[in-house]
C-alpha positions in Angstrom: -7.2 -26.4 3.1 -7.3 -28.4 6.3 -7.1 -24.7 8.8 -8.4 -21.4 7.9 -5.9 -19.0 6.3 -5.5 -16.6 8.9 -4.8 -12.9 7.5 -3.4 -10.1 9.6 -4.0 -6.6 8.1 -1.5 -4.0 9.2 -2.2 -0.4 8.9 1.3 1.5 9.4 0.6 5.1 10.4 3.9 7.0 12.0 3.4 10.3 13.7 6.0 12.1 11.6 5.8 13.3 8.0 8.1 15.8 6.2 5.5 16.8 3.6 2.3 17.1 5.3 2.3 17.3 9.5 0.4 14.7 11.5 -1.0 13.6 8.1 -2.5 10.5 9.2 -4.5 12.0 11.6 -5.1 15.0 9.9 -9.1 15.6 8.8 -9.7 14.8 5.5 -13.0 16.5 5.1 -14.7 15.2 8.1 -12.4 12.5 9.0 -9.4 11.8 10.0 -7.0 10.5 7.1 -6.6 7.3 8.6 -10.3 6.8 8.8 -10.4 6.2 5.3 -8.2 3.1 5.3 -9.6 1.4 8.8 -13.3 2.2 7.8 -11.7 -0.1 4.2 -10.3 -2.3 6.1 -13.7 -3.4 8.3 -15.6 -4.0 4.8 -13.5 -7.0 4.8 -14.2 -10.3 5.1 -11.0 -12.1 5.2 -9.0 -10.1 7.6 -8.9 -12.1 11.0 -7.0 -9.3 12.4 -6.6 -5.7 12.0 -3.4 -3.7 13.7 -3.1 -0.2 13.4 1.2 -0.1 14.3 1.9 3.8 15.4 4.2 5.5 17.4 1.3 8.6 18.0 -0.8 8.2 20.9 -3.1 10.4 19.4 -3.2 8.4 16.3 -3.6 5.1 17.9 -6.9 6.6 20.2 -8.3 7.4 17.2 -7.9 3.3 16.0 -9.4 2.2 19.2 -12.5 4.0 18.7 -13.3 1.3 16.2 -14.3 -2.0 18.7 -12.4 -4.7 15.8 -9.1 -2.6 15.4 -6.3 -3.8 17.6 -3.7 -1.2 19.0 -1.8 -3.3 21.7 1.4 -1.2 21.3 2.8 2.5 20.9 5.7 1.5 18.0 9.3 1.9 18.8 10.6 5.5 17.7 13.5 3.7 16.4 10.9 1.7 14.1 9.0 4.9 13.4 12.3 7.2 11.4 11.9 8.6 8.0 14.4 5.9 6.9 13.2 2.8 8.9 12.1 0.1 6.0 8.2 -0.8 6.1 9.5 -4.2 6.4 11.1 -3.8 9.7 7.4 -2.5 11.2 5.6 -5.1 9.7 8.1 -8.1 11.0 7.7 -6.1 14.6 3.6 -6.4 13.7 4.1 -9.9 13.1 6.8 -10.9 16.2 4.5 -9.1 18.1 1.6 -11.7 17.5 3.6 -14.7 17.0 5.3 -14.0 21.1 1.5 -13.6 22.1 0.5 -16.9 20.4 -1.2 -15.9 17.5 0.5 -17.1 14.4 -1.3 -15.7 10.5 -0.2 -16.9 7.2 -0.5 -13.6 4.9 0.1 -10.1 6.3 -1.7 -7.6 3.9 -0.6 -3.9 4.3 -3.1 -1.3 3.9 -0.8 2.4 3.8 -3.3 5.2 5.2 -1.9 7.3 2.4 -3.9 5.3 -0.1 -7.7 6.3 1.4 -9.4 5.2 -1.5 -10.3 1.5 -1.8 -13.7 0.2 -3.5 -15.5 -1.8 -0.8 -14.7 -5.3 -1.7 -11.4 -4.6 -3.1 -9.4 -6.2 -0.3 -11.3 -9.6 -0.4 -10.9 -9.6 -3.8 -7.0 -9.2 -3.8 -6.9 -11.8 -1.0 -9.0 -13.6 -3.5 -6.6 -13.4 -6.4 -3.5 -14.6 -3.9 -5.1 -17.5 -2.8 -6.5 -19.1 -6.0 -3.3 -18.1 -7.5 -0.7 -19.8 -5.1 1.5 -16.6 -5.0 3.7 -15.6 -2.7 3.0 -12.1 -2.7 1.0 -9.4 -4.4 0.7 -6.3 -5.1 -2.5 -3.8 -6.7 -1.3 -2.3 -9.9 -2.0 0.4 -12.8 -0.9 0.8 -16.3 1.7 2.9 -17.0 -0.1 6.1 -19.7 1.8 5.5 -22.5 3.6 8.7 -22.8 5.5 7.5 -19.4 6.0 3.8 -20.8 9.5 3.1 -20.0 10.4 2.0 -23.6 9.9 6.1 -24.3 11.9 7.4 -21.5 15.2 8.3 -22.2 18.7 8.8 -20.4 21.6 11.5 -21.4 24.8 10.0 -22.1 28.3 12.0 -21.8 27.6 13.5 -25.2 24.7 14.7 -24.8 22.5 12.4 -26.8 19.6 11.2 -25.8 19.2 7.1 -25.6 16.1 4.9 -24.9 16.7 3.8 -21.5 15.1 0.4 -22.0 17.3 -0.5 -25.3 20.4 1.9 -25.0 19.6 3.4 -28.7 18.7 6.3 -30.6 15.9 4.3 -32.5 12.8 4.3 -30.1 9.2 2.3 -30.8 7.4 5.0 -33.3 3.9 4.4 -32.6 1.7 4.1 -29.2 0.1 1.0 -30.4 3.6 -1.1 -30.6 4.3 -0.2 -27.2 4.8 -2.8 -24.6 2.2 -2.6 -21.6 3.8 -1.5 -18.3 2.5 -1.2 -14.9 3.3 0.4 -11.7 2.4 -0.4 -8.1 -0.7 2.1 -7.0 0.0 1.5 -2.9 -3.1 0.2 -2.5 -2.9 -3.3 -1.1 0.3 -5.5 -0.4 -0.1 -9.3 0.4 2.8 -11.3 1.6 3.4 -14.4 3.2 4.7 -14.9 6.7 7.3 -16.4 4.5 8.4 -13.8 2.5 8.0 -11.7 5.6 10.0 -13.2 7.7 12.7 -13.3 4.4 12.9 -9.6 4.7 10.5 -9.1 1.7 7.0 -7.6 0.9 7.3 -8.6 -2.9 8.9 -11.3 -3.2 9.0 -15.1 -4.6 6.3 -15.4 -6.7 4.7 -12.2 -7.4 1.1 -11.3 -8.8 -0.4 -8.3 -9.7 -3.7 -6.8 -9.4 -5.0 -4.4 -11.5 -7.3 -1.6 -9.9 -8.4 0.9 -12.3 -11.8 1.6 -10.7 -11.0 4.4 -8.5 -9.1 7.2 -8.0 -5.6 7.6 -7.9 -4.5 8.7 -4.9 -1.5 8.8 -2.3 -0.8 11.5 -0.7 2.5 12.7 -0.2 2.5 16.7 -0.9 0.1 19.2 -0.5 -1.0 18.8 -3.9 -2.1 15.4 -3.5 -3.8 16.2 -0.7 -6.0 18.6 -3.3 -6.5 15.8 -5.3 -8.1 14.0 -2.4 -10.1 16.5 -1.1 -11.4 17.4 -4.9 -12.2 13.7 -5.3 -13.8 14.1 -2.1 -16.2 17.0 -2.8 -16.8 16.3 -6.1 -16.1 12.9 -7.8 -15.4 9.8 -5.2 -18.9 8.8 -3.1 -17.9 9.1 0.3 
């Protein structure tokens, strides 16, 4: 390359939550919640900038404790609604820096619901986008086989039950014949400015990668929360 690829990490952490109150600056064990994913985020090599985007003052003092994370702004309440689109804050992120003369060429979302990263798994997800040419990217799991789409099924008006990926009775007998699927773990998303500024966080050409060293966590409910804290006090080294 003839310039540097410049990466902005954005760390979206909104002051409301329906399930769990003030969750992302709720303690954790010691720490705040959102600790978990800015302390991740400084591991990093390749992020030239990192933006916590909240509407909580609260939440943002906490961000500015930490001398590389930026805060500049207190995010729009209209930006900051259970139904506002994470695509909306991270294209205000990105305006932001582009009307203040900064300009990057991947944004890569880190949700604060996700604490758990390994240390270098960031760089090595910015890694796998580069060397790959994609336009976006996602971390990903496999699917345990007894949730594998080709054995789920949908109810039809008679009552019978169908395989939802085929539309038949018949369904693959055996484990072993099943087709691998995967699902998005909320880890790590990397975009383009491109596909940002499209209105996308997965789009064009999309890669996965797979992250199946570490525990699977986003918290959403109370019982997720558990999970955390358990992994916490008893299984995850922090």
């Amino acid at each position: 390359m003839d310039k540097k690829t410049r990466i902005l990490g954005i760390i979206p952490a909104r002051a409301g939550s329906k399930g769990i109150p003030h969750k992302n600056i709720r303690l954790l064990a010691d720490k705040p919640l959102i600790d978990y994913t800015i302390r991740s985020a400084l591991l990093s090599n390749q992020l030239d900038t990192i933006l916590v985007s909240s509407d909580c003052e609260e939440t943002i003092n906490i961000s500015r404790r930490y001398s590389r994370i930026e805060a500049p702004f207190i995010r729009p309440k209209e930006l900051a609604l259970d139904t506002t689109p994470t695509i909306a804050v991270i294209q205000h992120a990105v305006n932001y820096y582009i009307e203040n003369g900064q300009t990057f060429d991947y944004i890569c979302l880190l949700q604060p619901t996700s604490p758990f990263r390994e240390d270098n798994l960031i760089d090595k997800a910015i890694h796998r986008i580069l060397e790959t040419g994609a336009d976006s990217l996602t971390t990903i799991r496999k699917v345990p086989a007894k949730y594998n789409p080709h054995w789920a099924f949908k109810m039809n008006e008679d009552q019978n039950f169908l395989s939802i990926s085929t539309g038949e009775k018949n369904i693959i007998p055996r484990r072993q014949e099943l087709p691998e699927a995967w699902y998005r773990d909320g880890k790590i998303y990397i975009a383009t400015i491109e596909q940002i500024q499209k209105g996308t966080l997965c789009g064009g050409k999309l890669v996965g990668f797979i992250n199946e060293n570490e525990p699977d966590v986003n918290i959403d409910t109370w019982e997720d929360w558990a999970l955390a804290e358990k992994f916490l006090g008893y299984e995850f080294p922090y």
